[in-house]
C-alpha positions in Angstrom: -43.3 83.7 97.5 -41.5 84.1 100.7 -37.5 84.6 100.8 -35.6 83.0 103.8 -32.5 81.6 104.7 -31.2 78.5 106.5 -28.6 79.0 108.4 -26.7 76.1 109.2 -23.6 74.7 110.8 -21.7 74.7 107.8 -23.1 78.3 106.5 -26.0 79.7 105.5 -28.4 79.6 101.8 -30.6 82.2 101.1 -34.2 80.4 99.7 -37.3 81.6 97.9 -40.9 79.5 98.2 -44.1 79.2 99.6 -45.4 78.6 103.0 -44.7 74.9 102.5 -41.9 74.9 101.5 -40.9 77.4 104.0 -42.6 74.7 106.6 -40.6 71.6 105.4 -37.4 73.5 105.5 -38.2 74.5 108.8 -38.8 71.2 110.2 -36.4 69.5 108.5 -33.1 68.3 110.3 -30.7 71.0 109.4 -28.2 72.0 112.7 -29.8 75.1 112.2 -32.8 77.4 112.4 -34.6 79.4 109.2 -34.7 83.3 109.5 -37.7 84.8 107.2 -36.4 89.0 107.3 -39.3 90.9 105.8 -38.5 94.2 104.9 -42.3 96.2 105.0 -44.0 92.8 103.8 -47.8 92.7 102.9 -49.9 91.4 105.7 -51.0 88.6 103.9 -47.2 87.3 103.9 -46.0 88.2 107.1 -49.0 86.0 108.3 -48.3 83.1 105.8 -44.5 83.2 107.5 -45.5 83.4 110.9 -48.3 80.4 110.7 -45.3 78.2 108.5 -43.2 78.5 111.6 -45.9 78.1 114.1 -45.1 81.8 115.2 -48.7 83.1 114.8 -49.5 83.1 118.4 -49.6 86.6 119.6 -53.1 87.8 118.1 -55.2 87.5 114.9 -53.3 90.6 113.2 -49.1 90.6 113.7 -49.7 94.0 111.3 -51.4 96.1 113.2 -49.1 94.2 116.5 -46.3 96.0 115.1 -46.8 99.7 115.2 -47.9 99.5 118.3 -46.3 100.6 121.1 -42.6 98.6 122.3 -43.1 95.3 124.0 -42.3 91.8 124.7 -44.7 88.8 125.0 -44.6 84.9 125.5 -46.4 82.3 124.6 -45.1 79.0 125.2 -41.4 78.7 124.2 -41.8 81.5 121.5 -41.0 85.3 122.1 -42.4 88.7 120.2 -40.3 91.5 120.7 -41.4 94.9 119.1 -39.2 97.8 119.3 -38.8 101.3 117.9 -35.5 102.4 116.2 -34.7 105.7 116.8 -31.9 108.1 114.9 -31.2 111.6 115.7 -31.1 114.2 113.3 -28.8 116.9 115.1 -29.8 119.4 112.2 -33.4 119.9 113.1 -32.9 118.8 116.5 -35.5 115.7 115.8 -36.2 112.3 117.0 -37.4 109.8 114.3 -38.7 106.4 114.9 -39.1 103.2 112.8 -40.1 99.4 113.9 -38.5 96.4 114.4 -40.7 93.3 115.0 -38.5 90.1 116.4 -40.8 86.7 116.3 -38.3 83.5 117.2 -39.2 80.0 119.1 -34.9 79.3 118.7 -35.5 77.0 115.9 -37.0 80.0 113.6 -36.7 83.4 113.3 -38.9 86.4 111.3 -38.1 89.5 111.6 -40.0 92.9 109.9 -38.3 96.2 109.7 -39.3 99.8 108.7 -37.5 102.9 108.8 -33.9 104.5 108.3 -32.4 102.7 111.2 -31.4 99.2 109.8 -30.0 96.8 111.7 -30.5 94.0 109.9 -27.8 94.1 107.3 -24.9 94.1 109.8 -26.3 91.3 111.5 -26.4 89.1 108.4 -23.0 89.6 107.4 -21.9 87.8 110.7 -23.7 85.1 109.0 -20.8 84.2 107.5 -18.8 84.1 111.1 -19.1 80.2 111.9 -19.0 81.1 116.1 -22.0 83.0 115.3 -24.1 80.7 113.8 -23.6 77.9 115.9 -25.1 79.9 119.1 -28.2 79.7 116.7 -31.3 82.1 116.2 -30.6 83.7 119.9 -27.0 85.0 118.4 -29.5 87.2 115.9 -31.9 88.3 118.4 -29.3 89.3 120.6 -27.1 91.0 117.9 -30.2 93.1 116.8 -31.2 93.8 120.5 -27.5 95.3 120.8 -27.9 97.3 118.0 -30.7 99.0 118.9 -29.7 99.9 122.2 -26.3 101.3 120.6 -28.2 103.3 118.3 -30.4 104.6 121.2 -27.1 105.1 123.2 -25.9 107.3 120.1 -29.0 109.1 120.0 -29.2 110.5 123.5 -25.9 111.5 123.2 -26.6 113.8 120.6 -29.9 114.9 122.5 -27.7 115.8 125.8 -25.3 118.1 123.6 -28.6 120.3 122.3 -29.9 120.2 125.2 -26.6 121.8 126.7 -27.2 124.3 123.8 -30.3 124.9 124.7 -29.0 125.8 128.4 -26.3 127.9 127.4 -28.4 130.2 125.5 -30.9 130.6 128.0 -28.6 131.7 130.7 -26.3 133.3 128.5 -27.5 137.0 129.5 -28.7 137.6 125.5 -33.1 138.5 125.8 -34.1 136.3 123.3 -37.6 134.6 123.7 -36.2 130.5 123.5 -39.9 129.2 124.5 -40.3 127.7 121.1 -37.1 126.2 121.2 -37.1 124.5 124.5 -41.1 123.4 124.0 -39.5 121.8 120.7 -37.1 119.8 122.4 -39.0 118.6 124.9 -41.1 116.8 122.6 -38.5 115.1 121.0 -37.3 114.1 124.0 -40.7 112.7 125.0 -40.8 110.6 121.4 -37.6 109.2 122.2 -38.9 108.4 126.0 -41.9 107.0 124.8 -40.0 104.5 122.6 -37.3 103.3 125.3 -39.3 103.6 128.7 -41.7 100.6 127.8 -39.1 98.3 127.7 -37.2 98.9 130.9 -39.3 96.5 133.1 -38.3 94.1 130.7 -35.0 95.0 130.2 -34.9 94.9 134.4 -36.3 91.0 134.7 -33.7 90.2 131.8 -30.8 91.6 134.3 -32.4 89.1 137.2 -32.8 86.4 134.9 -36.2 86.7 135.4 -37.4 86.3 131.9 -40.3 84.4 131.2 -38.9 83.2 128.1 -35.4 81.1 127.8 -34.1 82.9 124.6 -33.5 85.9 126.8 -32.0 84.2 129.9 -28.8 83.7 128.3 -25.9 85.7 129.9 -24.7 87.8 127.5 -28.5 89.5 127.2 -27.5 91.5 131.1 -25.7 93.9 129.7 -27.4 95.1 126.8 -30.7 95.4 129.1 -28.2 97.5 131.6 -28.0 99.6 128.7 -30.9 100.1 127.9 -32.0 101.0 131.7 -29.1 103.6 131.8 -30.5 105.0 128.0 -34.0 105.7 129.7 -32.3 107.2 132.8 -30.0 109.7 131.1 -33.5 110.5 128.8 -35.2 111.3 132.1 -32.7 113.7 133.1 -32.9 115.4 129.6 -36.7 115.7 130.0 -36.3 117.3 133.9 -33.8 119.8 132.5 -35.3 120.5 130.1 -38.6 121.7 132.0 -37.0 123.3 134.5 -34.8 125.4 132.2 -38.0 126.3 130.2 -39.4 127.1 133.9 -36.3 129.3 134.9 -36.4 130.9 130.8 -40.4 131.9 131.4 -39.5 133.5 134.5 -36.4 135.6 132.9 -38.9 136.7 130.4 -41.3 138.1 133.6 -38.0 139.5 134.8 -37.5 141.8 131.5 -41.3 142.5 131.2 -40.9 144.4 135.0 -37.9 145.6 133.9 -39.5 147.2 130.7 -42.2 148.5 133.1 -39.5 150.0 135.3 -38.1 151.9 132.9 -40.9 153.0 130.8 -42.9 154.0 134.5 -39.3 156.2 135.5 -39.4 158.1 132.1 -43.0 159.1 132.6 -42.2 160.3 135.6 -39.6 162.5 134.5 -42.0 163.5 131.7 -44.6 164.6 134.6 -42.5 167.5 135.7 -42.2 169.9 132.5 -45.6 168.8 131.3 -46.8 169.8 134.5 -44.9 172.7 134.6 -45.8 173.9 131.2 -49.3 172.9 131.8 -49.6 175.2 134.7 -48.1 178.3 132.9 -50.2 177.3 129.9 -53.4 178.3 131.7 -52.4 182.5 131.4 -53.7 183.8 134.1 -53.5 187.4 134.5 -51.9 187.7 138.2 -49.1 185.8 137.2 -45.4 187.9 138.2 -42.9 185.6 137.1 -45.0 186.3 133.3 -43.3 189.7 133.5 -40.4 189.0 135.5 -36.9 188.9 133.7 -35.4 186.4 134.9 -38.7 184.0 134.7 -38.5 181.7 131.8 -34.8 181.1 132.3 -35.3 180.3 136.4 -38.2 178.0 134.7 -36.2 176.0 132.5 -33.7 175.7 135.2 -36.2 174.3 137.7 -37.1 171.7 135.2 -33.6 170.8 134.7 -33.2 170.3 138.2 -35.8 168.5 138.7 -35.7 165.7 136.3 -32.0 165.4 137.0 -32.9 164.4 140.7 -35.4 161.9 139.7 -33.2 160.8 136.8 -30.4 160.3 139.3 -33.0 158.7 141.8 -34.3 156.0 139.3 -30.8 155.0 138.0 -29.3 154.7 141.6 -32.7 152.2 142.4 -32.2 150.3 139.1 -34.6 151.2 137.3 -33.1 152.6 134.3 -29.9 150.9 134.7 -28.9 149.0 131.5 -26.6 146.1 132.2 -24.4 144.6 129.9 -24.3 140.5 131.5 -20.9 139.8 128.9 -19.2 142.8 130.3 -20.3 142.9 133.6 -19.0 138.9 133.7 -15.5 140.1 131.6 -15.2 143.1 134.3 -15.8 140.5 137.1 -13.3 138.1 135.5 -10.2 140.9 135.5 -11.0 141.3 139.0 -13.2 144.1 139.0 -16.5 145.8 141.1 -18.8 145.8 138.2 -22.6 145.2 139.5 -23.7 142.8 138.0 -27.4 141.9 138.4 -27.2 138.5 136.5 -25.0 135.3 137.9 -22.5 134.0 135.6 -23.8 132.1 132.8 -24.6 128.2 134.8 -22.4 124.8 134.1 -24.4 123.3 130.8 -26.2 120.0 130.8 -22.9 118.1 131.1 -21.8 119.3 134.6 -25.9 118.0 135.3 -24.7 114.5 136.4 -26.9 112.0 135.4 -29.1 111.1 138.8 -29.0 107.3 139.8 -33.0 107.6 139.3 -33.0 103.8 138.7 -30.1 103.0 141.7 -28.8 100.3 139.0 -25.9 98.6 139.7 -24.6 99.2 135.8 -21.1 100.5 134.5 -21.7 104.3 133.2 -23.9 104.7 130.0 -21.8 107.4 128.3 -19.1 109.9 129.0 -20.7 113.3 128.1 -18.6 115.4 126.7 -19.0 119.3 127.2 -17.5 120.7 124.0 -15.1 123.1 125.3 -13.8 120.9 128.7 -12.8 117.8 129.9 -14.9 114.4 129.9 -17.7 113.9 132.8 -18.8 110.9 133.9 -21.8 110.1 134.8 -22.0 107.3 137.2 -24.0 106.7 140.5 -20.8 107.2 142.5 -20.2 110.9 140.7 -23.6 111.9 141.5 -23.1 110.6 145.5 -20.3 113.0 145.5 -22.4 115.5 144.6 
């Protein structure tokens, strides 16, 4: 048994049947079109729905079609769509995916679903809006297009601010090995890419009304493909960053290994001079006159004193055993102070990073990010011209 419903001009009646009845319904004279939503169907009934609608044109096995990767095809006046959901889960800084699979000819509609993300419902209940309806199947494809793209829009969002985090810590003067971290996030980020980036020469012939197939030449298709274009963009940017903060972090960590060296080289260096010293009076030879001299061991320690002092005072003036503290050296500079201060100030986060016109779109901006702890940055082409 397949469930659908007609949607019609006077509202909509959810149905339960086989493939022919499915088939008579959808070529009887309604006003309408039939949408067949399949939520994780069996094979064998997602292929009895599509061949009912005459929608089983885009290869011997729609199954296997759908977890592939995102794409649209044409064949004829019908239109496959498969896209990839995506929700962010800010606690474990992860990227999860689902599927969406959109099959529609205008008169009829399927659509199969898996995952969290669910865009369906919300869709459905505009059934009920009588506007809606009459702008027929292309009104659902669109409305589920939209919320995908919102969702994705959501999701980078969320991606920017970690990696903001993530940029913070690094240059926030604390030695703490972040390789882990920043390697993590980069391979979210390159999940989410790889489920957005497919579509964009798509999404790029829908905004020239290019598209090969008339459900997605209709106007109001434009700007949720400019979306999705400035989505991928602000994605790239996240991906850049995020290399070349894990580039900058790797060679911090080089910078502390010398320094390390510096300082464990200088101690053994001071070290040299009473060992040496001891080791040379340690060998007891007989014609030795500061052995029997009064004043011998004292002048001895004395000379070792010295000594190590000097090259104490030496290493510490050339850096090398000079520990700086980056918070109070940046405090001290802050109250107007001479502090030396080895380190810059801690850089602008991923926020102040304006999103690069990568794509030179002509699209309104794709999100105000928002730095926690300051004011709203945009980030459209003409900001980043500025800068």
């Amino acid at each position: 048994m397949i469930d659908y419903t007609v949607i019609g001009p006077n509202g909509s009646e959810d149905r339960s049947g086989r493939a022919a009845d499915l088939r008579a319904d959808a070529t009887a004279d309604h006003g309408g079109f039939i949408w067949v939503d399949l939520d994780s169907p069996e094979p064998e009934t997602l292929r009895l729905a599509l061949d009912a609608l005459g929608l089983d044109r885009f290869g011997a096995d729609p199954e296997r079609a759908i977890h592939r990767r995102p794409k649209v095809e044409t064949a004829g006046d019908a239109a496959m769509v498969l896209i990839k959901t995506v929700w962010y889960i800010e606690a474990t800084r992860q990227v999860e995916t689902g599927d969406l699979a959109i099959y529609t000819d205008e008169r009829s509609l399927v659509t199969v679903r898996r995952g969290l993300v669910d865009p369906v419902p919300a869709v459905r209940d505009r059934l009920d809006e009588e506007s809606f309806r009459a702008e027929g199947a292309v009104a659902v494809v669109h409305a589920l297009f939209a919320s995908v793209v919102e969702q994705y829009d959501s999701a980078v969002e969320d991606l920017a601010d970690d990696v903001a985090d993530i940029e913070r810590a690094v240059f926030s003067g604390d030695r703490i090995d972040r390789n882990q971290e920043i390697y993590f996030l980069i391979r979210e980020a390159l999940e989410f890419r790889n489920a957005v980036q497919p579509l964009v020469p798509f999404a790029r012939l829908v905004r020239q009304r290019r598209a090969a197939s008339p459900v997605f030449q209709r106007e109001h298709f434009g700007p949720v493909a400019g979306r999705l274009i400035r989505v991928d963009a602000a994605i790239e940017t996240c991906m850049n960053l995020l290399t070349t903060v894990l580039t900058a972090h790797q060679g911090q960590i080089g910078t502390w290994q010398n320094d390390a060296m510096k300082k464990i080289s200088a101690w053994a260096a001071i070290a040299v001079v009473p060992t040496a010293i001891a080791g040379i009076y340690g060998m007891n030879f007989r014609d030795m006159p500061e052995l029997h001299w009064k004043f011998g061991y004292p002048l001895v320690l004395l000379l070792i004193v010295v000594i190590c002092s000097l090259l104490h005072r030496g290493f510490r003036r050339n850096g090398w055993l000079l520990h700086i503290d980056v918070h109070d050296s940046q405090r001290e500079r802050a109250r107007g102070g001479t502090a030396f201060d080895p380190a810059p100030l801690a850089l602008p986060a991923f926020n102040e990073h304006h999103i690069v016109a990568a794509q030179i779109e002509s699209v309104e901006p794709l999100v105000t990010l928002r730095a926690r702890d300051r004011a709203p940055i945009s980030t459209d082409c003409a900001t980043n011209r500025q800068h």
